[in-house]
C-alpha positions, 0 to 999 in steps of 0.5 A: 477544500472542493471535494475532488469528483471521482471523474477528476481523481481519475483522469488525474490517475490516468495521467499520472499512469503515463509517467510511472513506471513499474520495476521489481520490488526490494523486500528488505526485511521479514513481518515481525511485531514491531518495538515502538509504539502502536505498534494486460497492459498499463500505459507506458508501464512495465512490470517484473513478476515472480514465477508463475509455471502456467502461464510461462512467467519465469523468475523467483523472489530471491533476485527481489529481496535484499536485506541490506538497506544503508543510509544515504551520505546526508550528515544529520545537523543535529544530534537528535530528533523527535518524529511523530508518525501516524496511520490509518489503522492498526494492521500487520502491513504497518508493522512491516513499515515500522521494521524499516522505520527502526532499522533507520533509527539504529543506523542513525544512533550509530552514527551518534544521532538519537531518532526518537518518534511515535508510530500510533494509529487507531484500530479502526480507520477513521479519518476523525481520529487521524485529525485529532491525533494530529492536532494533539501531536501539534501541540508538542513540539515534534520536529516533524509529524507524518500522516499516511493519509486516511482521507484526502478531503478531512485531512488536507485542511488539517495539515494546511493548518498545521503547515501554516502554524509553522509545523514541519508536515509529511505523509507516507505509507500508501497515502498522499495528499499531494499538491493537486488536492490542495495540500501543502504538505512537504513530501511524500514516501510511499506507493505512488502507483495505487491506481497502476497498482489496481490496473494491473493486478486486474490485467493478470485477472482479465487474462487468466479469465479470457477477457470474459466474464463477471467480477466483484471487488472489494475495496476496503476503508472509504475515501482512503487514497490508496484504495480508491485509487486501486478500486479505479483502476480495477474499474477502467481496466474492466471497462475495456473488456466488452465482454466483462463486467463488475458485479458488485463493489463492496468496502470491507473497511480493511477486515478479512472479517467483513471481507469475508461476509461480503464474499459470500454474499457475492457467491451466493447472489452472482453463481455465475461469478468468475473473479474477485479483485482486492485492493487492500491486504486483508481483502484477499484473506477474506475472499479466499475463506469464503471461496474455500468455504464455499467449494469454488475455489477451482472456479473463482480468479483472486488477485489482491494486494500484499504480504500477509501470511494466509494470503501468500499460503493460499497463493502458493496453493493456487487459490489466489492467482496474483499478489501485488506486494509492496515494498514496505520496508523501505517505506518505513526505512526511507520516511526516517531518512526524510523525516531528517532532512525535513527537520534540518530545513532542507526542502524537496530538490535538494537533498530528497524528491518530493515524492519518493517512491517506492515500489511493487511488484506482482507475485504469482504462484511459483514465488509464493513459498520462497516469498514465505521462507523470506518473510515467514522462515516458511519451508513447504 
């Protein structure tokens, strides 16, 4: 496969910004440990935001959260299916996934139909490992395999093998390798909208700080497509703003750790600095410590990705100003339900999208602690 330049990947981005549209986030279910194994402005977009007193945002997280999901009416051909799933790495927002995951598998076995799968990843991302595993998973006979992507350029040729040898390929999660890369791969649920996701995390940034000033962003594991995509579209928002710019991008690999240490090399060689962007979940952890640490949380301007606990504290606390939060329960809930319909033969159009999206939605300080009474049975 050609290696995609960064100028293709996004202007095929910003084309795909024109067609999504952003609504409100359905959290189904709270973070747990899991059962199984491994356990501004965006074009034509529009998005649903959960509180935020200072700046007149209004709402709260309760009309976002819906317990119930339910199988759709498909009728399983088989009485039994044997799934592989793997994923970038071993990390609290995958487990979140696995929770819908076996909440599909249950509604399923209810039904009289028995969902057995594996649900393994490594605990450092690794494009190298994800193909090994999957080469290895393709030498045992499972119904379907499903990949979140790690790489699109390492992993693409790997599944177009698999395709072409006759196995029954998908992907999920936060990654795809869709048809414009050159995968075969025969659908997709997950974040369609990682570089609308980025763009507009750094709107709510570039506003709160008045359009002015310096940022840095942290972006987490190399060449995984979601935070590539998320890193874009930080950068061509900040782009627009003449009286703005990037200080400094840093990959944290997906570890509050080296989120952390990246942040406070950041403090100390910018003193002028105004905001930090995250584009993964752990980034936003990291940065916060580290703005704590170093007294400037009343200056510093946060905004990141996702669910975690530290992370919804620290919001509630107005040291993060924004969070996108993903909609991962459903991801899990609905990669089962597509993983079925692939293994019956169905292809997408018929009874499933090729792509099926799930979605996100920005959190500010005034939804955080119902958001944490949610998820983490937290009362403030």
């Amino acid at each position: 496969m050609i290696r995609k330049t960064v100028k293709n990947r996004r202007e095929r981005k910003r084309r795909c910004g024109e067609r999504l549209r952003f609504i409100a986030l359905t959290m189904a279910a709270g973070l747990c440990g899991c059962g199984m194994a491994g356990c501004g402005e965006v074009e034509e977009g529009t998005i649903l935001t959960a509180g935020e007193s200072s700046e007149g945002k209004d709402g709260g997280t309760a009309s976002f959260i819906e317990f119930d999901h339910t199988l759709d009416e498909y009728e399983p051909l088989e009485k039994e299916y044997n799934f592989y799933f793997t994923y970038k790495m071993v990390h609290p927002w995958w487990d979140a996934v696995a929770i819908g995951m076996e909440d599909a598998a249950k509604q399923y076995e209810d039904m009289g139909v028995t969902i057995n799968y594996e649900y393994l990843a490594p605990n450092m991302a690794s494009a190298q490992d994800q193909v090994e595993r999957l080469v290895d998973a393709s030498t045992r006979g499972f119904d379907v395999i499903g990949v979140d992507v790690a790489d699109v350029d390492m992993i693409t040729p790997v599944i177009n093998e698999l395709m072409e040898d006759g196995q029954k390929v998908m992907t999920f999660s936060s990654s795809d390798a869709d048809r414009e890369d050159g995968c075969d791969r025969i659908a997709y649920v997950g974040n369609t909208h990682n570089y609308e996701d980025g763009a507009a995390l750094t709107e709510a940034l570039c506003e709160k700080l008045e359009y002015q000033g310096k940022i840095a962003v942290l972006v987490g594991v190399r060449e995984a497509p979601c935070h590539e995509d998320r890193a874009l579209g930080v950068q061509d928002v900040i782009a627009k703003y003449p009286d703005m710019e990037i200080a400094e991008i840093e990959y944290d690999e997906d570890s509050v750790e080296k989120a952390y240490e990246y942040t406070k090399e950041f403090l100390n060689e910018h003193p002028d600095l105004a905001g930090i962007a995250c584009c993964n979940m752990s980034n936003p952890v990291g940065a916060a410590r580290a703005v704590i640490e170093a007294g400037r949380e009343d200056e510093i301007v946060i905004v990141g990705m996702d669910h975690d606990q530290e992370a919804l504290q620290y919001l509630r606390d107005g040291i993060i100003y924004a969070l996108g939060v993903q909609d991962c329960y459903s991801i899990g809930f609905d990669t089962i339900q597509v993983a079925v319909k692939i293994a019956d033969e169905n292809l997408p159009g018929e009874v499933y999208p090729e792509k099926t999206e799930e979605l996100t939605t920005i959190i500010y300080q005034d939804g955080a602690a119902e958001m944490l009474q949610v998820l983490y049975g937290e009362i403030s």
